[in-house]
N, C-alpha and C positions, 0 to 999 in steps of 0.2 A: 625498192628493196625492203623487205622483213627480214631482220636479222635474226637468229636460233640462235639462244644461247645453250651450249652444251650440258650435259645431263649426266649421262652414266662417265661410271667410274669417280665420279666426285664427292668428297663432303664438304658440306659449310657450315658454318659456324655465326651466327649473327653477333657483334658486338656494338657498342654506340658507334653510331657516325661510322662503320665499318664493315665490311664481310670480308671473314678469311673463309679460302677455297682450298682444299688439298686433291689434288690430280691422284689417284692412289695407281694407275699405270708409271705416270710420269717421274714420281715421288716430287712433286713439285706444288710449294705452297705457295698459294696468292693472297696478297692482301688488298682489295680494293676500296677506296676511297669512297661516301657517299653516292659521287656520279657515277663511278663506274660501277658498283655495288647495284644502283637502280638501273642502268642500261639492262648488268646481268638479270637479272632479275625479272625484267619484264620482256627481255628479248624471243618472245615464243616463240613467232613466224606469224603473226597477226597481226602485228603492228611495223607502221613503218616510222622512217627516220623523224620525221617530221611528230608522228605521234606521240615517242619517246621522248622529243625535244620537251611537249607539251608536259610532259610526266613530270619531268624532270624541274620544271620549271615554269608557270605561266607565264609568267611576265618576260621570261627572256626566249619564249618558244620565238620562229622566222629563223633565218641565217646562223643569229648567232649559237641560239640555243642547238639546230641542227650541226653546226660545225662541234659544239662540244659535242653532242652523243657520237658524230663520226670519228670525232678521235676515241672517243669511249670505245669503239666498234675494235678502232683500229689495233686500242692498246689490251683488249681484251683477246683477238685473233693471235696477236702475237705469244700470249700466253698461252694457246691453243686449248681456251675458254668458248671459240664460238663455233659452230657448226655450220657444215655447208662451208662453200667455197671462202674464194679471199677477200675479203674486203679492200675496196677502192682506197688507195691514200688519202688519208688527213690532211688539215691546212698542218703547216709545225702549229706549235705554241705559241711564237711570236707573233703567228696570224691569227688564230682565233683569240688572243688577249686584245687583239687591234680591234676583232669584231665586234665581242662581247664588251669590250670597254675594262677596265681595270676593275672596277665595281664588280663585276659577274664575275672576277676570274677566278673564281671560290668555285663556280661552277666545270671548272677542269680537271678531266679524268686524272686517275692517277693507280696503276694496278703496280705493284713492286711484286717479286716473284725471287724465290731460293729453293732453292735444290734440298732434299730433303732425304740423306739418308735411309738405305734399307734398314728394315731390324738389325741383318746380320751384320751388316757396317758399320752398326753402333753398338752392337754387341763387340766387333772388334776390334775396338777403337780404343787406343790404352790413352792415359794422360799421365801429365808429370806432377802434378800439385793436387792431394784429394783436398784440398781446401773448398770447404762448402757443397762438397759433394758426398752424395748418398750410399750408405753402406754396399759393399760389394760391385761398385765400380772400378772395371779393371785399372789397374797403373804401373807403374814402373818400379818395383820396390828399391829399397837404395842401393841393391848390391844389382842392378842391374848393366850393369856393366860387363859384368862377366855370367851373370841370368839372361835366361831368353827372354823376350819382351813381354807382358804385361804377366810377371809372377807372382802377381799380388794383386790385392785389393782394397779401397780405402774401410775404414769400419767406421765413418759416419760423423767420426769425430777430428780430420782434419791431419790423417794419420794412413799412409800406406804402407799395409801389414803384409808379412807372404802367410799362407796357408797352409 
């Protein structure tokens, strides 16, 4: 197996010890962890599991280091990060910490994923409290009770004004 990590429609973003991925079809941001950050990354269709392991780590490439890239694989697909069909299931976690020993287990994928607002959904997105928030953010002004919803907007200073 060569795994494709997907391509179009994406941006990333490099930070330390991190890559965040935004799906710009899906509106969905990922943030992946070291290992799963290098799976994505070198997942072209060239390399296989066992190669990735090697990348990823010399010393713990064999089994253990292959069960972490295939959970990488697994938790990557499910973010609908990788390309081509579906990737085989993973050991859990309980199993590959068994493989890899406690020592390695720094080497466990890890991709967290949030849903991420259209423009116009955050364009229409009113709030109740302009505290700390940036001029001309919609909000609810005080007489909104008997106002339709968002008839105001904060002016920056911690204050919802109507217009």
């Amino acid at each position: 197996m060569k795994p494709v990590a997907r391509r179009a429609g994406l941006l990333t973003r490099e930070l330390p010890d991190e890559l965040l991925v935004y799906d710009r079809e899906e509106h969905r941001a990922h943030c992946l962890n070291r290992t799963a950050a290098t799976v994505f990354r070198r997942a072209d269709g060239t390399r296989t599991v066992a190669d990735l392991a090697r990348l990823l780590d010399p010393d713990a490439a064999g089994p253990a280091g292959e069960a972490a890239v295939q959970m990488a694989l697994e938790r990557l697909d499910e973010a609908g990060l990788l390309a081509g069909g579906p990737v085989r299931p993973a050991l859990s976690r309980r199993d590959v910490v068994r493989r890899v020993g406690l020592g390695a287990a720094l080497l466990l994928p890890a991709v967290a994923s949030v849903v991420a607002p259209t423009p116009a959904e955050a364009a229409a997105t009113c709030i109740q409290s302009c505290t700390g928030q940036l001029f001309g953010t919609p909000c609810n002004g005080p007489s909104s009770t008997t106002a339709p919803p968002c008839d105001s907007i904060c002016d920056g200073a911690g204050t919802c004004i109507g217009y």
